[in-house]
TORKOL-4160 file (C-alpha; in steps of 0.2 Angstrom, whole numbers, padded with zeros to 4 digits, m for minus):
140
<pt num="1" X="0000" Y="0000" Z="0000"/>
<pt num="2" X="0006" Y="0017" Z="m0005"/>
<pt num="3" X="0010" Y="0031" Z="0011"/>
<pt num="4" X="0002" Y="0040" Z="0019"/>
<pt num="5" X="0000" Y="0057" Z="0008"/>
<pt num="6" X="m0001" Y="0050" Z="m0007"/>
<pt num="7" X="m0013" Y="0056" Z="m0021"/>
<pt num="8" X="m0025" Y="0045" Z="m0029"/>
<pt num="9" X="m0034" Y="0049" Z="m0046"/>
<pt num="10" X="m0043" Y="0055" Z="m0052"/>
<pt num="11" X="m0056" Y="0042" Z="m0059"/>
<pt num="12" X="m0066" Y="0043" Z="m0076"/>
<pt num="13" X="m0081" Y="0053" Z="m0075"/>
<pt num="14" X="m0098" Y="0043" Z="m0072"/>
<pt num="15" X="m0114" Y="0051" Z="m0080"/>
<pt num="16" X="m0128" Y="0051" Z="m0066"/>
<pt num="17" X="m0144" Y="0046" Z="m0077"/>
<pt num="18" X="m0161" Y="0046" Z="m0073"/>
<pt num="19" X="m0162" Y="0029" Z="m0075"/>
<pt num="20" X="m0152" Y="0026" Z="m0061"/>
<pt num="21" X="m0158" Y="0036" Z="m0049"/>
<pt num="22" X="m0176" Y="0028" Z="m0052"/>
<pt num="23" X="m0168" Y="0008" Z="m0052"/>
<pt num="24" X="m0159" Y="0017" Z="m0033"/>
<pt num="25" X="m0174" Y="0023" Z="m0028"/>
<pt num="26" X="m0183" Y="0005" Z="m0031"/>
<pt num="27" X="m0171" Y="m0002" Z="m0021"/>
<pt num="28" X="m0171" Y="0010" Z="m0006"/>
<pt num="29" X="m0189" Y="0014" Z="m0006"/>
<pt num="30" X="m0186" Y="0032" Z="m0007"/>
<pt num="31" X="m0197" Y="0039" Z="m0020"/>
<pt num="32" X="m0195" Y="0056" Z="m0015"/>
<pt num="33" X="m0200" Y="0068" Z="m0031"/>
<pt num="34" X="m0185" Y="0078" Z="m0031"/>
<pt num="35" X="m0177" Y="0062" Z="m0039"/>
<pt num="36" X="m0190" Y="0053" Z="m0047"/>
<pt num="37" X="m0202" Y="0066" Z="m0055"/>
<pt num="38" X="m0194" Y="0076" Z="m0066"/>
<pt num="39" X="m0210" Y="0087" Z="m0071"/>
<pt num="40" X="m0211" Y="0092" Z="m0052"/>
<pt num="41" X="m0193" Y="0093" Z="m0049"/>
<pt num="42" X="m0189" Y="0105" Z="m0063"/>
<pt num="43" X="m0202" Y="0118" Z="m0053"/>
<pt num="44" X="m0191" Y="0114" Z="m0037"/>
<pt num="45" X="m0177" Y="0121" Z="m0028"/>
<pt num="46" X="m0164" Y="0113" Z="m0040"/>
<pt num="47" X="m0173" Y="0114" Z="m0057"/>
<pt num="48" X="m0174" Y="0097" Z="m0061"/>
<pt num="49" X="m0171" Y="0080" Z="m0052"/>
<pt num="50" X="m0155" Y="0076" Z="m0039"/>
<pt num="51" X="m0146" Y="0060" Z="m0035"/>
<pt num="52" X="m0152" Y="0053" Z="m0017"/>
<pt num="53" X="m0135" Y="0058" Z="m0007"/>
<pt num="54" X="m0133" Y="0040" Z="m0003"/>
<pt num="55" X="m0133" Y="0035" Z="m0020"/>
<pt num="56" X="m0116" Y="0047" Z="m0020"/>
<pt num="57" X="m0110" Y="0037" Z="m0005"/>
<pt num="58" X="m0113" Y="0020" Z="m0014"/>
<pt num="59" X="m0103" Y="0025" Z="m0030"/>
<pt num="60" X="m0086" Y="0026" Z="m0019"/>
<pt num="61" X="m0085" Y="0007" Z="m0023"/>
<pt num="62" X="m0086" Y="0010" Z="m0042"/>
<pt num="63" X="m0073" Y="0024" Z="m0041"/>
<pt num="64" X="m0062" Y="0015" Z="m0027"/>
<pt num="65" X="m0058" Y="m0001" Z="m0040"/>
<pt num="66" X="m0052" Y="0015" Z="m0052"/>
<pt num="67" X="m0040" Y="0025" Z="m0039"/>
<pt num="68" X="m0028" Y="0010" Z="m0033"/>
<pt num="69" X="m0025" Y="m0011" Z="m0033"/>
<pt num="70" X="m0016" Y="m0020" Z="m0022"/>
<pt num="71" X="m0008" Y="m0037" Z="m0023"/>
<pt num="72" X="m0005" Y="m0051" Z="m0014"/>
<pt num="73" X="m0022" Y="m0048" Z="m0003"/>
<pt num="74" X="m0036" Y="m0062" Z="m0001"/>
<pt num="75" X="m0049" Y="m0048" Z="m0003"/>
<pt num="76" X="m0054" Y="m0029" Z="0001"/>
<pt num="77" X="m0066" Y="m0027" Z="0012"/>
<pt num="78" X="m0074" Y="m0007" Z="0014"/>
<pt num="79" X="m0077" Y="m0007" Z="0035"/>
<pt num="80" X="m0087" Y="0010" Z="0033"/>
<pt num="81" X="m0087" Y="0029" Z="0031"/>
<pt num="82" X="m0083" Y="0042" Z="0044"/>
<pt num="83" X="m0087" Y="0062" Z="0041"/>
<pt num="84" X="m0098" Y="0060" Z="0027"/>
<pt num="85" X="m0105" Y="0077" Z="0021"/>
<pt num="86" X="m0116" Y="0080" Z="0002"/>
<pt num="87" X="m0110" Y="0096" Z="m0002"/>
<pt num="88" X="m0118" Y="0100" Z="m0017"/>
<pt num="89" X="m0134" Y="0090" Z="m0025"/>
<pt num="90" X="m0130" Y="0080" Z="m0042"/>
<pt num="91" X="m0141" Y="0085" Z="m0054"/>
<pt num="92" X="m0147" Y="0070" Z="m0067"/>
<pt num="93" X="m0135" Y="0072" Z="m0080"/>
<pt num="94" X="m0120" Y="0077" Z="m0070"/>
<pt num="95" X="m0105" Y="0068" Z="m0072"/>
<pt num="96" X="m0096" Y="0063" Z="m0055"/>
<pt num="97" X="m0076" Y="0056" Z="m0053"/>
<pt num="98" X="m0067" Y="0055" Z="m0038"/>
<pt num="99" X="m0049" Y="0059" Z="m0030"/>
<pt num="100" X="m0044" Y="0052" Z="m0013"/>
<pt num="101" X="m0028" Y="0054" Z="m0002"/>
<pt num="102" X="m0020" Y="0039" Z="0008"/>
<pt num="103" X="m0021" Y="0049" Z="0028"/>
<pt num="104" X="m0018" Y="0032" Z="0038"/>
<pt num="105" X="m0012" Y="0014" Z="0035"/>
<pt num="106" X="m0013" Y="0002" Z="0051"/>
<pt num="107" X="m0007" Y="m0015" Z="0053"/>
<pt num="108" X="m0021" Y="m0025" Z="0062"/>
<pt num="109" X="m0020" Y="m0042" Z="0068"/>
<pt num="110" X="m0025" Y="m0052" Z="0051"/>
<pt num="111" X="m0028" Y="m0037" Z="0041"/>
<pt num="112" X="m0020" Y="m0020" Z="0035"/>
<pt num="113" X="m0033" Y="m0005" Z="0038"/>
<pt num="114" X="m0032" Y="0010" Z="0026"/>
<pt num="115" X="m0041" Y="0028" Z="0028"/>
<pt num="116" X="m0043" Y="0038" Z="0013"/>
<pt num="117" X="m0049" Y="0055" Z="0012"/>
<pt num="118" X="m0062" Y="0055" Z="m0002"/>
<pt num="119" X="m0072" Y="0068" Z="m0012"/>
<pt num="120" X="m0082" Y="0066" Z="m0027"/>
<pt num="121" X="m0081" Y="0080" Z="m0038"/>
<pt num="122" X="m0095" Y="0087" Z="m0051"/>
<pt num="123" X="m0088" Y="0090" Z="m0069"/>
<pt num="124" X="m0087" Y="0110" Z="m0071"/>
<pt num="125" X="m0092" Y="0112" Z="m0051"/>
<pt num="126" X="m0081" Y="0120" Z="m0039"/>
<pt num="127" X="m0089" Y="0113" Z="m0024"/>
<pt num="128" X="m0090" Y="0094" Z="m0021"/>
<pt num="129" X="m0104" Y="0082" Z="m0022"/>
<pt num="130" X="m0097" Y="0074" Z="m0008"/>
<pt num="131" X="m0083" Y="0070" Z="0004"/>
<pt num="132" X="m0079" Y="0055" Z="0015"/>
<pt num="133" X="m0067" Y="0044" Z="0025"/>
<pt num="134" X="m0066" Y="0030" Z="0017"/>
<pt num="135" X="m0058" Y="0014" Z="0028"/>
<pt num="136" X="m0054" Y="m0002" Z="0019"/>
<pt num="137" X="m0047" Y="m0017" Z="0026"/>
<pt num="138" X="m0034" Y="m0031" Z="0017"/>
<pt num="139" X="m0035" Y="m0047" Z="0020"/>
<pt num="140" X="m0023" Y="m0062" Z="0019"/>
Protein backbone atom coordinates (compact mmCIF):
# COMPACT_ATOMS: atom_id res chain seq x y z
CA UNK A 1 0.00 0.00 0.00
CA UNK A 2 1.22 3.46 -0.97
CA UNK A 3 2.08 6.11 2.24
CA UNK A 4 0.49 7.95 3.74
CA UNK A 5 0.00 11.31 1.57
CA UNK A 6 -0.29 9.95 -1.50
CA UNK A 7 -2.65 11.29 -4.16
CA UNK A 8 -5.09 9.00 -5.89
CA UNK A 9 -6.73 9.78 -9.10
CA UNK A 10 -8.68 11.06 -10.45
CA UNK A 11 -11.24 8.33 -11.73
CA UNK A 12 -13.10 8.57 -15.14
CA UNK A 13 -16.12 10.57 -15.08
CA UNK A 14 -19.62 8.63 -14.34
CA UNK A 15 -22.83 10.15 -16.06
CA UNK A 16 -25.59 10.14 -13.26
CA UNK A 17 -28.78 9.11 -15.41
CA UNK A 18 -32.18 9.18 -14.52
CA UNK A 19 -32.43 5.70 -14.92
CA UNK A 20 -30.33 5.26 -12.18
CA UNK A 21 -31.68 7.14 -9.77
CA UNK A 22 -35.13 5.59 -10.46
CA UNK A 23 -33.58 1.54 -10.33
CA UNK A 24 -31.76 3.48 -6.66
CA UNK A 25 -34.82 4.57 -5.53
CA UNK A 26 -36.63 0.97 -6.12
CA UNK A 27 -34.20 -0.43 -4.27
CA UNK A 28 -34.19 1.99 -1.28
CA UNK A 29 -37.74 2.74 -1.11
CA UNK A 30 -37.22 6.44 -1.34
CA UNK A 31 -39.44 7.73 -3.97
CA UNK A 32 -39.10 11.15 -3.08
CA UNK A 33 -40.07 13.64 -6.13
CA UNK A 34 -37.00 15.67 -6.30
CA UNK A 35 -35.44 12.34 -7.71
CA UNK A 36 -37.94 10.53 -9.39
CA UNK A 37 -40.42 13.25 -10.99
CA UNK A 38 -38.75 15.25 -13.28
CA UNK A 39 -42.02 17.47 -14.17
CA UNK A 40 -42.26 18.37 -10.43
CA UNK A 41 -38.54 18.60 -9.82
CA UNK A 42 -37.89 21.07 -12.52
CA UNK A 43 -40.31 23.68 -10.68
CA UNK A 44 -38.29 22.81 -7.47
CA UNK A 45 -35.42 24.29 -5.68
CA UNK A 46 -32.75 22.56 -7.99
CA UNK A 47 -34.53 22.90 -11.37
CA UNK A 48 -34.89 19.31 -12.11
CA UNK A 49 -34.28 15.98 -10.45
CA UNK A 50 -30.94 15.15 -7.77
CA UNK A 51 -29.22 11.95 -6.95
CA UNK A 52 -30.35 10.65 -3.48
CA UNK A 53 -27.05 11.60 -1.42
CA UNK A 54 -26.64 8.00 -0.57
CA UNK A 55 -26.66 6.94 -3.97
CA UNK A 56 -23.26 9.37 -3.91
CA UNK A 57 -21.92 7.46 -1.09
CA UNK A 58 -22.52 3.92 -2.89
CA UNK A 59 -20.66 5.03 -6.04
CA UNK A 60 -17.15 5.23 -3.83
CA UNK A 61 -16.97 1.43 -4.69
CA UNK A 62 -17.24 1.97 -8.35
CA UNK A 63 -14.51 4.71 -8.12
CA UNK A 64 -12.30 3.08 -5.35
CA UNK A 65 -11.60 -0.26 -7.99
CA UNK A 66 -10.39 2.92 -10.50
CA UNK A 67 -7.98 4.95 -7.87
CA UNK A 68 -5.60 1.94 -6.56
CA UNK A 69 -5.03 -2.19 -6.68
CA UNK A 70 -3.20 -4.01 -4.43
CA UNK A 71 -1.57 -7.40 -4.63
CA UNK A 72 -0.98 -10.17 -2.71
CA UNK A 73 -4.39 -9.59 -0.64
CA UNK A 74 -7.17 -12.31 -0.12
CA UNK A 75 -9.85 -9.68 -0.63
CA UNK A 76 -10.81 -5.82 0.16
CA UNK A 77 -13.27 -5.34 2.40
CA UNK A 78 -14.88 -1.44 2.90
CA UNK A 79 -15.49 -1.42 6.92
CA UNK A 80 -17.35 1.94 6.55
CA UNK A 81 -17.30 5.80 6.15
CA UNK A 82 -16.66 8.44 8.78
CA UNK A 83 -17.43 12.44 8.11
CA UNK A 84 -19.53 12.09 5.41
CA UNK A 85 -20.91 15.46 4.12
CA UNK A 86 -23.26 15.91 0.38
CA UNK A 87 -22.05 19.11 -0.30
CA UNK A 88 -23.69 20.00 -3.38
CA UNK A 89 -26.76 17.99 -4.91
CA UNK A 90 -25.93 16.05 -8.39
CA UNK A 91 -28.28 17.02 -10.82
CA UNK A 92 -29.31 14.10 -13.33
CA UNK A 93 -27.00 14.48 -15.99
CA UNK A 94 -23.99 15.42 -13.93
CA UNK A 95 -20.97 13.53 -14.35
CA UNK A 96 -19.16 12.66 -11.04
CA UNK A 97 -15.27 11.19 -10.67
CA UNK A 98 -13.41 10.95 -7.60
CA UNK A 99 -9.77 11.71 -5.94
CA UNK A 100 -8.76 10.37 -2.59
CA UNK A 101 -5.51 10.75 -0.38
CA UNK A 102 -4.05 7.75 1.58
CA UNK A 103 -4.21 9.77 5.64
CA UNK A 104 -3.58 6.48 7.50
CA UNK A 105 -2.45 2.88 6.95
CA UNK A 106 -2.51 0.50 10.14
CA UNK A 107 -1.38 -3.03 10.60
CA UNK A 108 -4.25 -4.96 12.32
CA UNK A 109 -4.03 -8.46 13.69
CA UNK A 110 -4.91 -10.43 10.12
CA UNK A 111 -5.70 -7.47 8.23
CA UNK A 112 -3.92 -4.01 7.01
CA UNK A 113 -6.61 -1.04 7.61
CA UNK A 114 -6.48 2.01 5.15
CA UNK A 115 -8.19 5.54 5.61
CA UNK A 116 -8.52 7.70 2.57
CA UNK A 117 -9.83 11.04 2.33
CA UNK A 118 -12.33 10.96 -0.49
CA UNK A 119 -14.32 13.63 -2.40
CA UNK A 120 -16.41 13.23 -5.37
CA UNK A 121 -16.24 16.02 -7.58
CA UNK A 122 -18.93 17.34 -10.26
CA UNK A 123 -17.68 18.09 -13.78
CA UNK A 124 -17.40 21.93 -14.19
CA UNK A 125 -18.48 22.45 -10.16
CA UNK A 126 -16.21 23.92 -7.88
CA UNK A 127 -17.85 22.52 -4.82
CA UNK A 128 -18.00 18.74 -4.28
CA UNK A 129 -20.88 16.39 -4.32
CA UNK A 130 -19.32 14.82 -1.62
CA UNK A 131 -16.65 13.98 0.88
CA UNK A 132 -15.81 10.96 3.06
CA UNK A 133 -13.38 8.86 5.06
CA UNK A 134 -13.14 6.06 3.49
CA UNK A 135 -11.54 2.81 5.56
CA UNK A 136 -10.85 -0.48 3.88
CA UNK A 137 -9.43 -3.42 5.20
CA UNK A 138 -6.85 -6.19 3.47
CA UNK A 139 -7.06 -9.49 4.08
CA UNK A 140 -4.67 -12.47 3.80
Amino acid sequence: MAAEGTQLGPTEWLEITQDRVNLFADATDDHQWIHVDPDRAADGPFGGTIAHGLLTLSLLPHFTHQLYTVDNVAMAINYGYNKVRFITPVRVGAKLRARAEITSVAQLQNAVQATLATTVEIEGSDKPAAVAESIVRFLG
